[in-house]
C-alpha positions in Angstrom: 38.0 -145.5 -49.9 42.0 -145.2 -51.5 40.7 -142.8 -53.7 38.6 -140.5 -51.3 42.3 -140.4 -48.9 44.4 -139.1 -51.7 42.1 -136.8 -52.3 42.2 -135.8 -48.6 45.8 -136.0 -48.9 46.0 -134.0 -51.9 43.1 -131.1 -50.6 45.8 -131.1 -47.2 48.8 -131.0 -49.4 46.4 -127.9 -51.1 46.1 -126.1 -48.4 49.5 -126.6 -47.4 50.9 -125.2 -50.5 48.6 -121.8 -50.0 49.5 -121.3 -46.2 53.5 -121.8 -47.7 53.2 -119.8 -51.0 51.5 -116.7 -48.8 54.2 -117.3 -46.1 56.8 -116.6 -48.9 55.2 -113.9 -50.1 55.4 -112.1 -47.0 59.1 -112.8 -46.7 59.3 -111.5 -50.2 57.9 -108.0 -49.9 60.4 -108.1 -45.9 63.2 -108.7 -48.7 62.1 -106.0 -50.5 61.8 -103.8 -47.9 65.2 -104.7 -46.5 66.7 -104.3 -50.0 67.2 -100.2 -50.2 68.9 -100.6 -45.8 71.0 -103.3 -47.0 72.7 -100.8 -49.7 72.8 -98.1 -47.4 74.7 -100.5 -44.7 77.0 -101.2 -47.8 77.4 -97.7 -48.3 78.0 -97.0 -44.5 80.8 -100.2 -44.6 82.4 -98.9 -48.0 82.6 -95.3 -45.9 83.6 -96.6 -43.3 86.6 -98.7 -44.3 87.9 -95.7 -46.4 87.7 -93.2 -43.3 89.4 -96.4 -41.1 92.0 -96.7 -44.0 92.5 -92.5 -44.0 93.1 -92.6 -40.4 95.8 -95.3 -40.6 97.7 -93.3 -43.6 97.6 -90.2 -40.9 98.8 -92.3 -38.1 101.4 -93.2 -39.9 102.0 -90.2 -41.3 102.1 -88.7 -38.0 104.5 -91.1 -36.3 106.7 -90.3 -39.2 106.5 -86.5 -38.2 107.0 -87.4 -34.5 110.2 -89.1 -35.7 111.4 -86.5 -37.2 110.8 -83.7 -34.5 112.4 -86.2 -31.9 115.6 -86.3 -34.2 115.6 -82.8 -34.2 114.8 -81.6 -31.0 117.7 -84.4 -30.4 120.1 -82.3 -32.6 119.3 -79.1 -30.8 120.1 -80.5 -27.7 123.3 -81.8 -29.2 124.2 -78.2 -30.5 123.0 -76.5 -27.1 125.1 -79.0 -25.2 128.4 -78.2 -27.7 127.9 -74.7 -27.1 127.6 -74.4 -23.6 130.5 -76.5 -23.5 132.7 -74.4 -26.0 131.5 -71.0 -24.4 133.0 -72.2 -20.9 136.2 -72.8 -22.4 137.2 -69.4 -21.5 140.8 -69.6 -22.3 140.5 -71.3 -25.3 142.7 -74.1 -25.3 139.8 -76.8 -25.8 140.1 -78.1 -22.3 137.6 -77.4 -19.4 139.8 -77.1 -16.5 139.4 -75.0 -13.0 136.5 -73.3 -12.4 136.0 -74.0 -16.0 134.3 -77.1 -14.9 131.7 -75.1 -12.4 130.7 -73.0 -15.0 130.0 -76.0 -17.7 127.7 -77.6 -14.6 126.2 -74.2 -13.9 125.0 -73.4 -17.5 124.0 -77.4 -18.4 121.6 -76.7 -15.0 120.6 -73.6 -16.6 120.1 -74.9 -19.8 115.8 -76.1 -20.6 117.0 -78.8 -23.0 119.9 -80.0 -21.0 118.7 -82.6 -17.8 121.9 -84.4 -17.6 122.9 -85.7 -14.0 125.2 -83.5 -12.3 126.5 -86.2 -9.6 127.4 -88.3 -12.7 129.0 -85.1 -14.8 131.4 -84.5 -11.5 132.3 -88.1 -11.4 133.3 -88.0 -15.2 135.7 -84.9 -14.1 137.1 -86.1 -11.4 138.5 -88.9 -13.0 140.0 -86.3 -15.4 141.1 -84.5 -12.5 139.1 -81.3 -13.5 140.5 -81.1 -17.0 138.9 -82.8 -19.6 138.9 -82.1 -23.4 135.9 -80.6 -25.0 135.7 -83.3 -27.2 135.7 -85.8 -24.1 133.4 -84.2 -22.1 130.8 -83.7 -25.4 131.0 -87.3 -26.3 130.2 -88.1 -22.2 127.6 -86.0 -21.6 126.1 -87.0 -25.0 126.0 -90.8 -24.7 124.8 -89.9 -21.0 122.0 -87.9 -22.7 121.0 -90.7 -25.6 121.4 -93.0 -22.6 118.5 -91.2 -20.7 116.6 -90.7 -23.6 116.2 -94.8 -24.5 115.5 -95.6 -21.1 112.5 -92.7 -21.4 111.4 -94.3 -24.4 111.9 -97.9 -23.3 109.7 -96.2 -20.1 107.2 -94.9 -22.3 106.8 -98.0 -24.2 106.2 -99.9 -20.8 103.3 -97.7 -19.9 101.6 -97.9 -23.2 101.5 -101.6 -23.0 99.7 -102.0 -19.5 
């Protein structure tokens, strides 16, 4: 009676085995199946990642180039604004005086790269009393400008984070 349950047990264990050894089979040829999309996923990923780390190097290469246009398009405001100022000296003695100072305001409104505040530009002179050196009224009107400009950044940044 022991001997004819172990080999019931051992006929179940049997059966068992098959039923488990044709179960892994299967799972052996879904392996194989899934072997050749697996390397083409790696592919894809390796691909991937190298376009990803491309289009950082750009970025960053084209925040670099946005740098440097902002500094120049900075500079050529700088010039424009020394200019207009110079060329309204019209008696040349390095001092905007009279209707010296209506003509600076005039071509500073005129100007595309100039947007400087006028009410503050008329304060600046009148506390010169209408005659201000070039050199004076450059450095104002220039740390007005850079003024306005990190506030615009400082703007800009604000509205990228939200």
């Amino acid at each position: 009676e022991n001997l004819n349950r172990i080999r019931e047990e051992v006929n179940l264990m049997e059966q068992e085995f098959k039923v488990l050894h044709e179960a892994n089979e299967t799972l052996r040829q879904h392996v194989d199946r899934l072997k050749p999309m697996e390397k083409r996923f790696q592919d894809l990923v390796a691909e991937q990642k190298a376009d990803s780390d491309s289009l950082l190097a750009l970025a960053k290469e084209n925040r670099l180039c946005l740098t440097e246009i902002e500094n120049l398009l900075e500079a050529q405001v700088m010039q424009d604004l020394l200019l207009t100022i110079i060329e309204c000296d019209r008696d040349e003695n390095y001092y905007i005086e009279g209707r010296e100072v209506e003509r600076v305001i005039w071509r500073m409104r005129a100007s595309p790269h100039i947007d400087l505040d006028e009410e503050t530009l008329r304060q600046h002179l009148e506390q010169h009393e209408g005659n201000v050196s070039i050199e004076s009224l450059f450095e104002f009107t220039k740390t007005i400008l850079q003024k306005q400009r990190q506030e615009e950044a400082k703007r800009l940044k604000e509205e990228e984070a939200k």
